[in-house]
C-alpha positions, -999 to +999 in steps of 0.1 A: +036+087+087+075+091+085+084+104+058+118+084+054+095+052+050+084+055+013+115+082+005+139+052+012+119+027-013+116+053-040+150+068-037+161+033-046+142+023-074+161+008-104+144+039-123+161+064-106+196+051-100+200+033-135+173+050-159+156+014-158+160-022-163+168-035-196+149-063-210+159-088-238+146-069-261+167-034-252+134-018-237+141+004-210+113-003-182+113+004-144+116-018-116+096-018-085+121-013-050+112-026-018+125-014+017+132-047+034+139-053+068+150-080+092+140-082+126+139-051+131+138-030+096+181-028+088+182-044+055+196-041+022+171-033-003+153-057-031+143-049-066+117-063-083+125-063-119+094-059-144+073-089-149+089-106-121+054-114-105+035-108-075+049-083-049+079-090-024+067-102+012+078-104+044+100-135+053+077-168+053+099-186+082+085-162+104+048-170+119+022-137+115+025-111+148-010-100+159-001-075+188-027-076+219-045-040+221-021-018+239-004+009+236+032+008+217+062+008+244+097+004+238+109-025+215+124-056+237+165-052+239+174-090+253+173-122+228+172-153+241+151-175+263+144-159+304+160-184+326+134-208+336+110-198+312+102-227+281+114-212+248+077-216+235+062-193+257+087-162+242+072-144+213+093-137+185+102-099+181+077-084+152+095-078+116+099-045+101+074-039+076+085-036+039+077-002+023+069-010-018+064+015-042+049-003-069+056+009-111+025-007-127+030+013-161+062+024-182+072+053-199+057+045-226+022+037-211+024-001-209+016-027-184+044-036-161+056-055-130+032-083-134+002-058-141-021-067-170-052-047-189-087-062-175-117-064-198-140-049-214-110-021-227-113+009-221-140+006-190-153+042-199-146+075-197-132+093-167-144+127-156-113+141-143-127+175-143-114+175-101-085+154-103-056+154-081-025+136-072-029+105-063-029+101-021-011+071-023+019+083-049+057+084-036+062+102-070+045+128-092+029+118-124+001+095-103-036+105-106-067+104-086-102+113-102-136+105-113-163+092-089-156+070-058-173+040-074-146+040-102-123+037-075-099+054-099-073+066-070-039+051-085-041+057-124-014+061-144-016+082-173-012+072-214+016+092-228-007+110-248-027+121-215-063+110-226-064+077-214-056+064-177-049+031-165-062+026-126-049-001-108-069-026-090-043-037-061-014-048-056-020-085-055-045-093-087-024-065-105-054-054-129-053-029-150-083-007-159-082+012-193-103+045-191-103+077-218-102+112-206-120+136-224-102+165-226-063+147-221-049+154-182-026+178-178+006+167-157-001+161-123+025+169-091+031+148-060+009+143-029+024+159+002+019+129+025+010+096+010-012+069+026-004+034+013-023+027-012-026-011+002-018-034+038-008-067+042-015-074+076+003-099+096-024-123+096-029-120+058-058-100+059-052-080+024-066-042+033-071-016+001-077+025+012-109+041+009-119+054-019-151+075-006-185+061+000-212+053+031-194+033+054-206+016+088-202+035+121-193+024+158-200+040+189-160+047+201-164+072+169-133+053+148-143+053+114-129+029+083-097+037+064-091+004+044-113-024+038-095-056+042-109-092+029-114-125+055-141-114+069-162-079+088-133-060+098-122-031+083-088-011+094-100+020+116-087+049+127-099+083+151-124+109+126-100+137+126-070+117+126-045+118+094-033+081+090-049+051+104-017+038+108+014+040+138+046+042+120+065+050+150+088+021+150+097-003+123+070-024+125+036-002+114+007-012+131-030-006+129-065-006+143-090-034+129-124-041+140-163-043+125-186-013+120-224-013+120-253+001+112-256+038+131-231+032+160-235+001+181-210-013+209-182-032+195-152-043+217-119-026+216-100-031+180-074-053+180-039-042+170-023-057+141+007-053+123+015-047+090+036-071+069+037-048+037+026-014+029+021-005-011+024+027-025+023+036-063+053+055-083+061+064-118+097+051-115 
């Protein structure tokens, strides 16, 4: 992954170039920044203010661009319609994906952003006995611990350190209150963050793996994100670092099934993504 993608978004937050976003009643809180592009990534970008609501997407006039499996060539320099040819049969060129880094809790350990505390609060207790910065984090101060079914991979922390509040994704923007027995200590930055969530072209909502058995397939690609609508799950090579080709500005990915053992599936279909979240402090 570039690492210009998410340094753009954060770089840009509201947090860092203004010390926050007031609110009416004189509480500083940070906003959430999103990298927006046009047709092909050069836009200004938008800031999403605390409690503004769900997360920015791509432009809606725009249909969804499922890309054929195939290898990424050069981008397409002409616009316009090819003489002769019906201006139905030209695809539009794919938009840039938007790079969000997403501020779910304050400074002062409150919901923000849209994000709200889920019931029954607190959850439970974390063991964060082998935590470590979150792998989706553009900033330090994000924390992932405690088992893979607590799924407790982007948590912020309490201002007094012994509680953490993990985020669901990006989209219901629950909040999930846990105590940490002893408090965390402060936590640094990952070196190279995954997104923590993909919106895919077609919709499909996709959230990382957080550990567990998965499926297998006989080409060897293993899962990275499980996505809703349906079987297919974003994949990516066994020994490979991302699951996802940020080589131009729109990202694309790998989706198809897994099985039991590893059975024949056909090829994965290549897919790009609309929006990639990641989580920051500010």
């Amino acid at each position: 992954m570039k690492a210009a993608g998410f340094i753009v978004s954060v770089g840009m937050l509201c947090a860092v170039s203004v010390a926050g976003c007031s609110t009416d009643s004189g509480t500083a809180q940070p906003a959430t920044t999103t990298a927006r592009g046009d047709s092909w990534g050069s836009g200004a970008p938008v800031t999403e203010l605390p409690g503004a609501g769900g997360p920015t997407t791509a432009p809606d006039q725009l249909p969804p661009v499922i890309i054929a499996p195939t290898t990424p060539g050069p981008r397409p320099t002409g616009s316009g319609v090819p003489s002769g040819a019906p201006a139905s049969t030209v695809p539009r060129p794919p938009v840039a994906t938007d790079v969000v880094s997403l501020v779910a809790v304050d400074a002062a350990g409150q919901p923000a952003n849209g994000f709200a505390l889920t019931s029954p609060t607190p959850v439970g207790t974390l063991d964060c006995s082998y935590m470590s910065p979150s792998r989706s984090a553009t900033t330090a101060g994000i924390y992932e611990c405690g088992a893979s079914a607590d799924s407790a991979n982007v948590c912020w922390a309490a201002p007094d350190r012994a509680s953490l509040l993990c985020a669901n994704d990006p989209w219901q923007r629950g909040l999930r209150l846990y105590t940490v027995d002893p408090p965390v200590a402060d936590i640094g930055k990952t070196a190279s963050p995954e997104p923590w969530a993909l919106e895919l072209a077609d919709g499909r909502h996709c959230r990382i793996r957080v550990g567990g058995a998965w499926g297998g397939r006989s080409d060897g690609l293993v899962g990275a994100y499980s996505c809703d609508g349906g079987n297919d799950v974003v994949l990516q090579p066994s020994t490979a670092r991302t699951a996802i080709d940020t080589s131009t500005s729109t990202w694309v990915v790998k989706v198809g099934p897994l099985g039991s053992g590893a059975p024949d599936f056909p090829a994965p279909a290549t897919v790009a993504v609309r929006t990639a979240y990641f989580a920051a402090t500010s």
